[in-house]
Rosetta silent file (secondary structure, phi, psi, omega in degrees, C-alpha in Angstrom):
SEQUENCE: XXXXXXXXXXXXXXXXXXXXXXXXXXXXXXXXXXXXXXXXXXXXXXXXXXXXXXXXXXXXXXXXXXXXXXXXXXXXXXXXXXXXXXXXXXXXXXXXXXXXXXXXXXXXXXXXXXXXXXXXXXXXXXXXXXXXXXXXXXXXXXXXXXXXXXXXXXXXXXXXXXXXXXXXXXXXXXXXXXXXXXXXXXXXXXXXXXXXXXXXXXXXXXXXXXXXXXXXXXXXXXXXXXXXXXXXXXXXXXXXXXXXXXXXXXXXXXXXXXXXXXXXXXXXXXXXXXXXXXXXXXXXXXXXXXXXXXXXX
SCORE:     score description
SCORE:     0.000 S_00000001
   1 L     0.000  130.142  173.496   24.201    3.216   36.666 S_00000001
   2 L   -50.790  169.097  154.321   23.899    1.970   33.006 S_00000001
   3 L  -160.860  121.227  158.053   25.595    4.037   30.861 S_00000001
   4 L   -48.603   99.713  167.390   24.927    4.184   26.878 S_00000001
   5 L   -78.210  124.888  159.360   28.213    4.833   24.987 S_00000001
   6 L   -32.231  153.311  168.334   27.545    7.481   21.616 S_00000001
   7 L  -119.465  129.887 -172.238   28.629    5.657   18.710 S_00000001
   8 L    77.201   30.898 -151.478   30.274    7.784   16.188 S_00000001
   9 H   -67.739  -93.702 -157.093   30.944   10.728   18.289 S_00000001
  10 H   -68.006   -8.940  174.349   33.202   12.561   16.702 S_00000001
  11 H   -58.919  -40.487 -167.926   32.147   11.370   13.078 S_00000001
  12 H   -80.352  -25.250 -169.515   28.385   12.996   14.097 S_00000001
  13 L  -103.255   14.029  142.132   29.980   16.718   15.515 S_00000001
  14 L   -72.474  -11.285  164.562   32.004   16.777   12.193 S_00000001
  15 L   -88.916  -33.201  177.961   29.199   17.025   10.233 S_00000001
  16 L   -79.700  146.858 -165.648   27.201   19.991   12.140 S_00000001
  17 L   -61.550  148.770  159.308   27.314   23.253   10.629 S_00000001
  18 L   -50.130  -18.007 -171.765   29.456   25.637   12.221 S_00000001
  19 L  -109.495  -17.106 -156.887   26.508   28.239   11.884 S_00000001
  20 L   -65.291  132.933 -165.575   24.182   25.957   13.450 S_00000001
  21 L   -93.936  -29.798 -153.646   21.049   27.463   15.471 S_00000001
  22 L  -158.820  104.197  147.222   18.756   25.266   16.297 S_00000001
  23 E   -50.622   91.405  159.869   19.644   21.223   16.316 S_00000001
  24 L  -104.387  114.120  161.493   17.277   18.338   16.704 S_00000001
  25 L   -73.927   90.996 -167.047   18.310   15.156   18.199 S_00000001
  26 L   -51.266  -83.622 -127.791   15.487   12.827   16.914 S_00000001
  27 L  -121.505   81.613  169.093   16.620    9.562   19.218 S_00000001
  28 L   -54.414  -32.677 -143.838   17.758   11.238   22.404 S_00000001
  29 L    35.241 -108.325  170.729   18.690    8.501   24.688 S_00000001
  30 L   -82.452  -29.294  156.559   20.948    9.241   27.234 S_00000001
  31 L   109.079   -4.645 -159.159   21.493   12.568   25.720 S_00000001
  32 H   -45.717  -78.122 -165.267   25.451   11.904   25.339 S_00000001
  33 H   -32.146  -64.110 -178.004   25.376   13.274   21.318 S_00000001
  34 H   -76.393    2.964  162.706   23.487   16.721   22.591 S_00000001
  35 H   -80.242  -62.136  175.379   25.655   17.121   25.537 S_00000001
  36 H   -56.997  -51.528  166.287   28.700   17.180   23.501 S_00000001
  37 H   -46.872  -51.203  152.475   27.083   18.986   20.668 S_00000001
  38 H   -16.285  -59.422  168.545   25.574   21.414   23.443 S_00000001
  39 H   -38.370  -57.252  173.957   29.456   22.000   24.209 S_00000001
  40 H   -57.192  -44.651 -166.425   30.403   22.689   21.045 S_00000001
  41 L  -124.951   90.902  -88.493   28.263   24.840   19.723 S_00000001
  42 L  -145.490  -60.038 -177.179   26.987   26.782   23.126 S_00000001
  43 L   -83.064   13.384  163.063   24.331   29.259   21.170 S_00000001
  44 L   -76.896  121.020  170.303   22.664   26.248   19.232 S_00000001
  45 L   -92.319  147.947 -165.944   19.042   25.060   20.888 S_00000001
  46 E  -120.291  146.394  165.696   19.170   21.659   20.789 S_00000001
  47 L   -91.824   61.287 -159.295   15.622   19.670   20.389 S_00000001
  48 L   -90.395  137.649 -179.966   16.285   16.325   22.013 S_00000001
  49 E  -109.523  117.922  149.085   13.302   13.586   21.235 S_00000001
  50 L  -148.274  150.912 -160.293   12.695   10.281   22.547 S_00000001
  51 L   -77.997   -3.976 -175.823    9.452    8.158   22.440 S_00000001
  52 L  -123.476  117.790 -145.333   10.644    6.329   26.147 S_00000001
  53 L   -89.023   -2.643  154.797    9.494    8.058   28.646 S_00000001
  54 L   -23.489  -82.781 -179.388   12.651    6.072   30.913 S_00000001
  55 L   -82.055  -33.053 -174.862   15.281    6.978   29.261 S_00000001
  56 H   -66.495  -38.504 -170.514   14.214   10.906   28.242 S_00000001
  57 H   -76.460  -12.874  163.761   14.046   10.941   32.405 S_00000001
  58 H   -63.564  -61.542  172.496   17.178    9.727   32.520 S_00000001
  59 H   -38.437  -74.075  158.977   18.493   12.241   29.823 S_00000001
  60 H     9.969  -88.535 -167.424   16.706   14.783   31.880 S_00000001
  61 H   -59.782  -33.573  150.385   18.750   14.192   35.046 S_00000001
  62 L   -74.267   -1.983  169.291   21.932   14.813   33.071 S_00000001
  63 L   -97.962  -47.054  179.063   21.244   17.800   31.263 S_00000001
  64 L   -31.500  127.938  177.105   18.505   19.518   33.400 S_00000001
  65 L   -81.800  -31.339  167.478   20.754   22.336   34.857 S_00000001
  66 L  -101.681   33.921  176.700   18.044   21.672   38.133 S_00000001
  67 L  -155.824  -28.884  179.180   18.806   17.791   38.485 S_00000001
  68 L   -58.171  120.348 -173.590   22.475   17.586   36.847 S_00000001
  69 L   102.827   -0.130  148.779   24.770   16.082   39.494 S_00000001
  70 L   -34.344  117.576  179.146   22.112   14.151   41.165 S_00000001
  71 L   -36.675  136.626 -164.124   24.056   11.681   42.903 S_00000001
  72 L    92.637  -35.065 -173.517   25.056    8.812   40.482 S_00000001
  73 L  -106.645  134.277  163.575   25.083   10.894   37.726 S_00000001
  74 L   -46.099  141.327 -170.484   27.833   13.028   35.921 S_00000001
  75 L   -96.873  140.793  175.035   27.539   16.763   36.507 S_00000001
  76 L  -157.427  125.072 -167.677   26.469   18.367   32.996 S_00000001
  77 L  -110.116  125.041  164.659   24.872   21.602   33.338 S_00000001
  78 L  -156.417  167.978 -172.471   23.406   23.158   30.115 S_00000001
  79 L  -123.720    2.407  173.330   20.719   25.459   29.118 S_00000001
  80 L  -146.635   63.168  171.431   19.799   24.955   25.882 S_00000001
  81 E  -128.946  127.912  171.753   19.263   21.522   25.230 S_00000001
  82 L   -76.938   58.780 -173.834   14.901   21.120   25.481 S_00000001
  83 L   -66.884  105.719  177.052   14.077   17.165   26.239 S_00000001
  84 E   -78.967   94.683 -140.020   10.905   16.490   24.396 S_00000001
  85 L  -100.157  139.154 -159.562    8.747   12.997   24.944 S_00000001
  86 L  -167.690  132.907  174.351    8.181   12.481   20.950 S_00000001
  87 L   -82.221 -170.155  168.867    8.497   10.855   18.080 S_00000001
  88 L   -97.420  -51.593 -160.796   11.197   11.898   15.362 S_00000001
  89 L   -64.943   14.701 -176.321    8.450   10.706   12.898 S_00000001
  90 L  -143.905   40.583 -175.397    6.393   14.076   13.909 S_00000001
  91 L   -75.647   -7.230 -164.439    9.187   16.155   13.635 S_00000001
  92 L   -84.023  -76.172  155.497    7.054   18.801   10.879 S_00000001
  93 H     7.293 -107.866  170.752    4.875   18.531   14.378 S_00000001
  94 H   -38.376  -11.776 -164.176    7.339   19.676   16.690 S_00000001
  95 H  -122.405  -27.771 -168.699    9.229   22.089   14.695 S_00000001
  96 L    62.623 -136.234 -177.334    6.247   23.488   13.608 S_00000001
  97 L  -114.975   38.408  137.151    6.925   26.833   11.107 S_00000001
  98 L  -112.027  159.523 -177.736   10.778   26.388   12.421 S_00000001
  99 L   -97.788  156.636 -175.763   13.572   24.999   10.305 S_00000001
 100 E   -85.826  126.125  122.123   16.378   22.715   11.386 S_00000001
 101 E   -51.821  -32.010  170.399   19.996   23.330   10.763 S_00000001
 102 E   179.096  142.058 -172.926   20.875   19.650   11.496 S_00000001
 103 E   -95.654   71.071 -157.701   19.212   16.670   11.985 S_00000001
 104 E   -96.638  139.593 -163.929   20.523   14.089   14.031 S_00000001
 105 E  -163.574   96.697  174.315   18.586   10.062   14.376 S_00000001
 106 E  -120.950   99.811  178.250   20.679    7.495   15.850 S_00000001
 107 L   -50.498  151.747 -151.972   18.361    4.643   15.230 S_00000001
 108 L   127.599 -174.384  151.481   18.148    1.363   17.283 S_00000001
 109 L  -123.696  178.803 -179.664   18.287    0.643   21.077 S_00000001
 110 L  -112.378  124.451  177.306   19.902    1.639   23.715 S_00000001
 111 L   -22.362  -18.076  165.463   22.097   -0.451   25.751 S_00000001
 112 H   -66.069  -39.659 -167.876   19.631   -0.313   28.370 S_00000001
 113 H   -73.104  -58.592 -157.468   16.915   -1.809   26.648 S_00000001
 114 H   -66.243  -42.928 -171.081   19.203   -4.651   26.804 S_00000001
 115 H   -60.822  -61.856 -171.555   20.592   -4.450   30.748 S_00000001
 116 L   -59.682   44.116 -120.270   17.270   -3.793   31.606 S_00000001
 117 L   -84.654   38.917  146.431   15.845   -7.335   31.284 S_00000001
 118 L   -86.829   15.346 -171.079   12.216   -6.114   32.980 S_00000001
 119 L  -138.130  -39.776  156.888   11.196   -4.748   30.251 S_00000001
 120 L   135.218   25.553 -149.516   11.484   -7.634   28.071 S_00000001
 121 L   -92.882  -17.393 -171.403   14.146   -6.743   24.867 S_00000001
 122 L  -116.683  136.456 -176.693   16.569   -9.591   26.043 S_00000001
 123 L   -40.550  -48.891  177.221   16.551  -13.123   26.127 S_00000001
 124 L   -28.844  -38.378  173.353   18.966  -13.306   29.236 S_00000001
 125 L  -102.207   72.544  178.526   16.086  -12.609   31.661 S_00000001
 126 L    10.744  116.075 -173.819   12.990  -14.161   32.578 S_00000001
 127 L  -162.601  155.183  161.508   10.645  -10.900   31.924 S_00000001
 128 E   -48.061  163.260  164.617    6.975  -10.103   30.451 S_00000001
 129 L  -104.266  106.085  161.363    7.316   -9.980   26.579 S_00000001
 130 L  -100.721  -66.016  179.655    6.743   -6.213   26.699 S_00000001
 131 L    72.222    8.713 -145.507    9.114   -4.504   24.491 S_00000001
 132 L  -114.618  134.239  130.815    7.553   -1.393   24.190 S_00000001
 133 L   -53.702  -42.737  144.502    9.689    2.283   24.047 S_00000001
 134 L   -77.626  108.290 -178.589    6.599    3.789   24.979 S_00000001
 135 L   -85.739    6.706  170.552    4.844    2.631   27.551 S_00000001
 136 L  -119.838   64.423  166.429    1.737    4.257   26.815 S_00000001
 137 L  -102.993  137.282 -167.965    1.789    2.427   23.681 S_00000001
 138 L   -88.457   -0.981 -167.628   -1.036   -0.672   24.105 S_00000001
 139 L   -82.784  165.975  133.146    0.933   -3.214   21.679 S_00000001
 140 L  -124.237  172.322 -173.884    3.025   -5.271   23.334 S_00000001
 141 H   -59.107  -29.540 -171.140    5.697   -8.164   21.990 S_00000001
 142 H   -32.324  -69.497 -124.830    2.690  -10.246   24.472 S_00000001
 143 H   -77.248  -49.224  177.572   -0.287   -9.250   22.120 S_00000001
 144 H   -42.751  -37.916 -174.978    2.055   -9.664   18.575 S_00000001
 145 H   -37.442  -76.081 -148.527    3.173  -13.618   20.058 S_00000001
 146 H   -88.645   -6.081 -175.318   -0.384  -14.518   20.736 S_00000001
 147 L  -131.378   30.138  175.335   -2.823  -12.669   18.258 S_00000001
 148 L  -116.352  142.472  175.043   -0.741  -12.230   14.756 S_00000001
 149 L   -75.971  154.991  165.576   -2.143  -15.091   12.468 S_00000001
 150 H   -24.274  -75.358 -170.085    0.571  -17.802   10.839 S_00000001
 151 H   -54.189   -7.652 -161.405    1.039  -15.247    7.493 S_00000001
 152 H  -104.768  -82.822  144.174    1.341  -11.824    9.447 S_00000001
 153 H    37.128  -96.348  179.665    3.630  -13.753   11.521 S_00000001
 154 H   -63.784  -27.111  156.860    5.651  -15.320    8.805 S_00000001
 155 H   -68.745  -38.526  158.431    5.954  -12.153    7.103 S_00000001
 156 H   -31.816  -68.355 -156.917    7.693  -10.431    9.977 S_00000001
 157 H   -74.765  -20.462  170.037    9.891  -12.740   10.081 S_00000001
 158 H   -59.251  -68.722 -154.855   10.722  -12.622    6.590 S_00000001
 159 H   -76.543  -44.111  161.116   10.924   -8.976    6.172 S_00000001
 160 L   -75.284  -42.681 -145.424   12.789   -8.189    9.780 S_00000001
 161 L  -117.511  -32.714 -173.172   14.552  -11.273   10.976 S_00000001
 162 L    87.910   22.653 -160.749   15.732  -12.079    7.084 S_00000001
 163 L   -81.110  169.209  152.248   14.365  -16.008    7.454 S_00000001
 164 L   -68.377  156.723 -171.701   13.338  -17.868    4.524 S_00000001
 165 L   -70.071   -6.776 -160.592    9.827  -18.346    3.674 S_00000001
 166 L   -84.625  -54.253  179.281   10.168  -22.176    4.547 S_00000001
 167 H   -67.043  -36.601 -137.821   11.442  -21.174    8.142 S_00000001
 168 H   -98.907  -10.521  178.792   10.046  -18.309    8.927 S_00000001
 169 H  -106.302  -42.801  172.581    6.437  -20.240    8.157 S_00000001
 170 H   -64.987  -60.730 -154.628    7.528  -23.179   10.504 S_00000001
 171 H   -46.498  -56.789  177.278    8.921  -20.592   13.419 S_00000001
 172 H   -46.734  -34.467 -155.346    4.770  -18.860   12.863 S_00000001
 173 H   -93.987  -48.493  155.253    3.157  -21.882   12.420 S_00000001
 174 H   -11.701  -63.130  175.149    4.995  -23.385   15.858 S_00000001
 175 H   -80.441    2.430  135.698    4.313  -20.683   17.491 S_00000001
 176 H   -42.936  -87.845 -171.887    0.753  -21.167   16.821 S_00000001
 177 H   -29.291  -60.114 -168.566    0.381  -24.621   17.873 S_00000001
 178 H   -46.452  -61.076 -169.096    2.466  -23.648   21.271 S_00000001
 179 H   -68.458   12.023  160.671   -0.036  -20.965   22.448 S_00000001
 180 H   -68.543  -36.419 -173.328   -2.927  -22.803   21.867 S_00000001
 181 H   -76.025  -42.810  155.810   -1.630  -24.935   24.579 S_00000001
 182 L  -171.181  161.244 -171.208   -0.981  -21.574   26.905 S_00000001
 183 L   -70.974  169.236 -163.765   -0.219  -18.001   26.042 S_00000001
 184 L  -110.816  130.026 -178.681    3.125  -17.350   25.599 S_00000001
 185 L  -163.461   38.128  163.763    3.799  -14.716   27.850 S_00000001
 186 E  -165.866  164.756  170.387    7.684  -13.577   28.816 S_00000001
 187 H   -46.430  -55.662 -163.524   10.943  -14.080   26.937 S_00000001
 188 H   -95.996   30.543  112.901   11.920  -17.247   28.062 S_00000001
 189 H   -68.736  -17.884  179.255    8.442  -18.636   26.929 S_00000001
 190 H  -105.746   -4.151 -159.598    9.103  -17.450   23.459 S_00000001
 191 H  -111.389  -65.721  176.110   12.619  -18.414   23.908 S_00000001
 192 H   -37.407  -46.265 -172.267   11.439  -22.109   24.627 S_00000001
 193 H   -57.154  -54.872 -151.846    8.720  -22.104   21.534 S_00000001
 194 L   -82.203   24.285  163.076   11.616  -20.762   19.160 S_00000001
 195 L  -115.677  -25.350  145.238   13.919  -23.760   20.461 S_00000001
 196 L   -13.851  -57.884 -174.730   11.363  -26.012   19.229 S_00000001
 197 L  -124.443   49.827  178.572   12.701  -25.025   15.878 S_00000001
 198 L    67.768   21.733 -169.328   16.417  -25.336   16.444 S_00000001
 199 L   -86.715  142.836  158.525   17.177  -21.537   17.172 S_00000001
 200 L   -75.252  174.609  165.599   20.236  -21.012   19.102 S_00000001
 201 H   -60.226  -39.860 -164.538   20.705  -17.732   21.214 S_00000001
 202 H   -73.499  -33.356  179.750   21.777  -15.888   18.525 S_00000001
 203 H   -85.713  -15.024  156.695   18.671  -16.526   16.007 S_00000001
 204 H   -56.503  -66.613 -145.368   16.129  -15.892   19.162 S_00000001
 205 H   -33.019  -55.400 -157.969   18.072  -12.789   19.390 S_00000001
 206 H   -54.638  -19.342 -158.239   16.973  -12.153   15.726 S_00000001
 207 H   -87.589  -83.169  163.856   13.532  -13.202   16.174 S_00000001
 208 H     9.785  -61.866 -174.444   13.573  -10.766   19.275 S_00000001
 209 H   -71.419  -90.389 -161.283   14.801   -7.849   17.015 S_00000001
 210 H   -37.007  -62.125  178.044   11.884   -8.564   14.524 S_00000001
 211 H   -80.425   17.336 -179.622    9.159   -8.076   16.722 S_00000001
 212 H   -90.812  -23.174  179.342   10.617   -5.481   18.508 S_00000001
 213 H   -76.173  -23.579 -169.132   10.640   -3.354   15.208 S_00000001
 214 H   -60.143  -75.013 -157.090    7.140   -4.899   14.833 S_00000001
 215 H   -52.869  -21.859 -168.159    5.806   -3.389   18.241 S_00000001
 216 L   -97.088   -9.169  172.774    7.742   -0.118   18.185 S_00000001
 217 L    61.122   19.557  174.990    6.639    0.833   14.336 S_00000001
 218 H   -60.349  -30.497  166.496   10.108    1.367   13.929 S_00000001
 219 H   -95.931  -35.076  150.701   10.684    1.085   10.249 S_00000001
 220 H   -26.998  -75.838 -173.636    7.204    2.692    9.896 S_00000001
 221 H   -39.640  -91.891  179.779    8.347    5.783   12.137 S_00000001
 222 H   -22.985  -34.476  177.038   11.500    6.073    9.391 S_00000001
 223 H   -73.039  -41.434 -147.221    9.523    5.848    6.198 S_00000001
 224 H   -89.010  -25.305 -163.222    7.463    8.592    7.881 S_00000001
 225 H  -101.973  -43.236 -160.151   10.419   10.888    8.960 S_00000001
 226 H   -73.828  -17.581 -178.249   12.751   10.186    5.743 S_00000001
 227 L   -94.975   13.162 -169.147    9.962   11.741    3.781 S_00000001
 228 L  -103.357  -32.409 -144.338    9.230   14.796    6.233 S_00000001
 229 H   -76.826  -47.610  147.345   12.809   15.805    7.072 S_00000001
 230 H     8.853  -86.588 -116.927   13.205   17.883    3.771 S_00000001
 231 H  -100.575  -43.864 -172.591   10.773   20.002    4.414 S_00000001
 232 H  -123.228   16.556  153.867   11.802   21.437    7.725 S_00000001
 233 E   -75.793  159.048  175.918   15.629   21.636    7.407 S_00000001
 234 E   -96.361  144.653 -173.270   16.993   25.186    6.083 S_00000001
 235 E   -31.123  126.679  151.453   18.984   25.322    2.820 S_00000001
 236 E   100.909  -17.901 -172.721   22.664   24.031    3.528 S_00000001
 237 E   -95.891  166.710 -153.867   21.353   22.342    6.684 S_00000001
 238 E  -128.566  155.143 -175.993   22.208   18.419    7.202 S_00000001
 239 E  -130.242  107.275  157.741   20.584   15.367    8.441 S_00000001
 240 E   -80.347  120.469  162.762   22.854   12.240   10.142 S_00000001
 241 E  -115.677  130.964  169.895   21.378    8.581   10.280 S_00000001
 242 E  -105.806  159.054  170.537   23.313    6.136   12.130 S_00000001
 243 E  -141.707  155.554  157.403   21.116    2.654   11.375 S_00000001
 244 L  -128.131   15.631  161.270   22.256   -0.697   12.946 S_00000001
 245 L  -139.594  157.964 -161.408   20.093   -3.012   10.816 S_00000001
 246 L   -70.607  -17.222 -176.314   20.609   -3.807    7.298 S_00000001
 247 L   -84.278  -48.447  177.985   16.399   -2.795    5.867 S_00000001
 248 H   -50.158  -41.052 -155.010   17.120    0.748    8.070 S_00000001
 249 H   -95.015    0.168 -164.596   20.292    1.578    6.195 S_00000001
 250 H  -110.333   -1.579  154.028   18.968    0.462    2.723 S_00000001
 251 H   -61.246  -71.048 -166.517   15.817    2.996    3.793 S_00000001
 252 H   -62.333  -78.424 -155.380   17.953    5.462    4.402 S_00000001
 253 H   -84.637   13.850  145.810   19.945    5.450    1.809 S_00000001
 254 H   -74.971  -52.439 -159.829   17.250    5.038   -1.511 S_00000001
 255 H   -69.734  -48.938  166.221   15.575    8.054    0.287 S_00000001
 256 H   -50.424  -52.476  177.229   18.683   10.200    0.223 S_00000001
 257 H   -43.309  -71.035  160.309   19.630    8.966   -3.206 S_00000001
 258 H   -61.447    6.448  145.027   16.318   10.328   -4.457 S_00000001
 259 H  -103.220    9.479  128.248   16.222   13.452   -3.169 S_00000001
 260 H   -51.325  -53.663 -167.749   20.099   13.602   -4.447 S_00000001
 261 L   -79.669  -17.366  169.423   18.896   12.623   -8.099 S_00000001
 262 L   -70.388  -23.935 -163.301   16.357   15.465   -7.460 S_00000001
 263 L    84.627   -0.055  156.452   18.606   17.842   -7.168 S_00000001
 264 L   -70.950  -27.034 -177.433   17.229   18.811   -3.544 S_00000001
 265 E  -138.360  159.549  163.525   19.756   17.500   -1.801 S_00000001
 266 E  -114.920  155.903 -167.074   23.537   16.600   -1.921 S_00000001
 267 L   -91.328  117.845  172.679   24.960   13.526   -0.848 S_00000001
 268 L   -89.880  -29.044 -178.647   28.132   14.345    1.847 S_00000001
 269 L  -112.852   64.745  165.544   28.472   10.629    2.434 S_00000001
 270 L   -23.342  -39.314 -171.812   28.897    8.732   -0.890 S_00000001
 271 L  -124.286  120.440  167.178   30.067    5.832    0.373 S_00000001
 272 L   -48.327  138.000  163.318   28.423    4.819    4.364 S_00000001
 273 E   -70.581   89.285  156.020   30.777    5.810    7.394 S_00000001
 274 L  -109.497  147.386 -114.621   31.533    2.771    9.663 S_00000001
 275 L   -88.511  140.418  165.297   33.063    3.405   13.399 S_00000001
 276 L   -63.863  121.627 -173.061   36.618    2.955   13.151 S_00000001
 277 H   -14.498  -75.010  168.456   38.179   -0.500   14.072 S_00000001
 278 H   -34.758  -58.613  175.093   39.637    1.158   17.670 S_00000001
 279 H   -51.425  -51.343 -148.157   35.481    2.584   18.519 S_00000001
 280 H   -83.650  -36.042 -154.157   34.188   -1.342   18.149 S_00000001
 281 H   -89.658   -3.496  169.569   37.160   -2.904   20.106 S_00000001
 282 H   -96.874  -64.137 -143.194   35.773   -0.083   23.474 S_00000001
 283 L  -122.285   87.016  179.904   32.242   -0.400   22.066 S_00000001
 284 H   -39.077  -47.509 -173.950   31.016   -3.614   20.613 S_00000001
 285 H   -65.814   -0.947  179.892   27.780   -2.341   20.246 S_00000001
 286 H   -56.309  -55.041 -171.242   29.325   -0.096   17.599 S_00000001
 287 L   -54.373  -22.893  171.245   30.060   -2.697   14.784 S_00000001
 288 L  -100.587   17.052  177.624   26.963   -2.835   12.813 S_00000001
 289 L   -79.298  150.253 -153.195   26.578    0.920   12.760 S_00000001
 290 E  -138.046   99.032 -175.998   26.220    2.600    9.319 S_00000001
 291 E  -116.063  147.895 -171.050   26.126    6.506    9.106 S_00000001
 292 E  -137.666  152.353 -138.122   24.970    8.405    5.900 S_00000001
 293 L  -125.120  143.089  157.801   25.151   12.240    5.486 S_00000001
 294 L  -145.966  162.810  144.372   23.106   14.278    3.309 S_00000001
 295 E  -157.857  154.966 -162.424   22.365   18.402    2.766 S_00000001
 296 E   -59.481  142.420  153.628   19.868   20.605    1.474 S_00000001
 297 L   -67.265    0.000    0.000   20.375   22.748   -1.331 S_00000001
């Protein structure tokens, strides 16, 4: 069994209110953050959301009080945690005319995404280029490959991957030429084109990464959520972002800033949180995480 380590565990239950009733966990995964919040705070309903309909069954079987302890799995019995298939970006949606006490969105993948090389987020495996959290989303990493013109193309790569316009217009116009010749149409066909133009493993990765934010609307989703989440927390209640890429955390924190300069909000994390030296050397996947704090007046 995979297993997803939290990042920022105890950094994320130091921040929820002490009063809190009713908790949504935007980017459920595995569910690890609302099982230990679930501990903690025992009369708090927790909201957990995720858009992959995989992993929330996964969550499921460790929370569900009538599938926790399913063989393989850790026994974790709880009653008030609600696993929702959802976006975070429709949280006014889901919440409806209730308010939040604390917001939690730890932004990203999930180790899984990676392990799971059928699905198509990692190079390592021969796989469709799917890439999709949602499967009953119709884009896939396929259709972006073979149907984004040179410029839509080279902006992605710009804007996600951080290339220059010189590269990032050869990697588009390359991959043009190749799939005229046949569609490009698993990772280690796009791993081949993008070798073409000297990438190593590590700058596929990067490429990887870009259109995975592409297919998944992922920085979309965020613009759409940092300006909703206001609106349906309760006075004094707080919202946690963990981000792992550098355009997420620099989202996150002009949107906080400006509702700080408003005088709607206060800033609790002045400076970003990153996982202490000891979390990254158990959890690798740790080291680019970034967490910022905010709460309503």
């Amino acid at each position: 069994m995979i297993t997803h380590m939290p990042v920022m565990l105890n950094e994320v239950l130091s921040f929820v209110p002490e009063w809190a009733k009713l908790i949504v966990d935007g980017t459920l995964w595995h569910g690890w953050h609302s099982l230990v919040m679930a501990k903690k705070f025992p009369e708090a309903k927790i909201i957990g959301l995720d858009v992959d309909q995989l992993m929330l069954e996964k969550a499921k079987l460790r929370v569900d009080p009538a599938t926790a302890g399913v063989e393989g799995w850790e026994l974790h019995v709880t009653h008030n945690i609600d696993c929702v298939h959802w976006s975070y970006a429709d949280i006014d949606i889901i919440l409806k005319d209730q308010k939040a006490d604390y917001i939690l969105l730890d932004l990203g993948v999930n180790l899984e995404h990676f392990l799971a090389t059928e699905r198509g987020f990692s190079l390592k495996g021969n796989a469709p280029l799917d890439m999709r959290f949602d499967q009953g989303m119709t884009k896939t990493a396929e259709e972006v490959v073979n149907t984004y013109n040179p410029s839509d193309l080279q902006s992605l790569f710009i804007r996600y991957a951080d290339f220059t316009a010189e590269k990032a217009g050869e990697l588009a116009d390359t991959i043009v030429r190749e799939r005229k010749k046949s569609r490009i149409k698993t990772t280690f066909d796009l791993k081949h084109v993008l070798g073409l133009c000297g990438l190593g493993n590590s700058a596929v990765a990067v490429i990887f990464q870009a259109i995975r934010i592409e297919v998944n609307w992922e920085l979309n989703n965020l613009e759409i959520f940092l300006k909703k989440f206001p609106l349906v927390l309760k006075s004094w209640g707080r919202c946690t972002i963990l981000s792992y890429h550098s355009i997420e955390d620099r989202l996150v924190k002009q949107s906080f800033q400006v509702l700080a300069d408003s005088g709607e909000c206060k800033l609790l994390t002045k400076k970003v949180i990153a996982p202490h030296y000891t979390e990254v050397a158990k959890n690798k996947a740790a080291r680019s995480a970034k967490m910022r704090v905010i709460e309503k007046n």
